[in-house]
C-alpha positions in Angstrom: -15.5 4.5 -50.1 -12.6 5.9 -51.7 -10.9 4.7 -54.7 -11.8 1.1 -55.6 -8.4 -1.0 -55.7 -9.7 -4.8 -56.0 -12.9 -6.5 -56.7 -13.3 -10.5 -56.1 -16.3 -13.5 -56.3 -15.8 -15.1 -52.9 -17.5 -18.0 -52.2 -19.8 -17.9 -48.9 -23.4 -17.4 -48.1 -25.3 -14.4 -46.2 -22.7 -13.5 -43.3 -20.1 -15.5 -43.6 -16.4 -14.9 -45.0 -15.2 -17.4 -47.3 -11.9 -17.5 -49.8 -11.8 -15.9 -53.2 -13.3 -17.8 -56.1 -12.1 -15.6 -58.9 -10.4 -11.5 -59.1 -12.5 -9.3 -61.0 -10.2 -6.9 -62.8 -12.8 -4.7 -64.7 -11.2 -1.8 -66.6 -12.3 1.8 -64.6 -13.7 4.2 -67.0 -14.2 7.2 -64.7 -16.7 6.1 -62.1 -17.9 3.1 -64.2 -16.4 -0.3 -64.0 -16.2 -2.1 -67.8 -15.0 -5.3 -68.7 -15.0 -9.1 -68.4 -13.1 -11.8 -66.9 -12.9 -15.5 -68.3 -14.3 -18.0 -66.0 -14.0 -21.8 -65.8 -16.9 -23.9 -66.5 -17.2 -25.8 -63.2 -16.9 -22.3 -61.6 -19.6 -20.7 -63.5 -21.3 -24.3 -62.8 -21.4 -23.9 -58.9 -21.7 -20.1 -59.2 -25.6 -21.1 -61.2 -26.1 -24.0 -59.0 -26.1 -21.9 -55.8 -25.8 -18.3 -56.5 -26.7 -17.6 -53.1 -23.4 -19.0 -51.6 -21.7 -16.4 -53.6 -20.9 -12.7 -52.5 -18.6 -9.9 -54.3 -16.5 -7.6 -52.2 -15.3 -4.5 -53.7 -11.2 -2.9 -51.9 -10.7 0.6 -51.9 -7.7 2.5 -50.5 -10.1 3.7 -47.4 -11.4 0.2 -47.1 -8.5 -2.4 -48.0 -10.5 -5.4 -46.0 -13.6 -4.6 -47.9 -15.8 -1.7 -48.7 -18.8 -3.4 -49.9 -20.3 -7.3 -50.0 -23.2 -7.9 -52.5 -24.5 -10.9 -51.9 -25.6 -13.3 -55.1 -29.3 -14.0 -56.0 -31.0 -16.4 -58.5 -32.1 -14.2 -61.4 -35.5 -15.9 -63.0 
C-alpha cells in the first residue's frame, strides 16, 4: 500500500468510477487516520439517502490511481 497521500468520497455505486464528492484530509497520527471534514447539508443529504452510491478511495505513493475503494452501506 505504501504511504497514504489522498483520501476522497466519490460518488458511484458497486463497480463503477464516478467524480469526487468531497477530499478527506484526516490528520495521520502514525498509522491512524484522525480528524473531520465539514460537509454540506445537501451532501450529507444524498450521502444518507443512498449510501450505497457512495464509495471512498484511499492514494498512496505505490498506488496514486487508487489503493483501496470501500464501498458505502446503510448503517441501521
Amino acid at each position: 500500500l505504501g504511504k497514504v497521500v489522498a483520501t476522497h468520497l466519490h460518488q458511484g455505486g458497486a463497480g463503477v468510477n464516478g467524480p469526487m464528492a468531497i477530499e478527506l484530509n484526516p490528520g495521520f497520527e502514525g498509522t491512524a487516520f484522525e480528524g473531520s471534514v465539514p460537509v454540506d447539508a445537501d451532501l450529507s443529504a444524498k450521502v444518507l439517502a443512498n449510501p450505497s452510491q457512495y464509495y471512498v478511495k484511499l492514494h498512496s505513493r505505490k498506488f496514486p490511481g487508487g489503493a483501496i475503494r470501500g464501498q458505502l452501506h446503510p448503517c441501521r
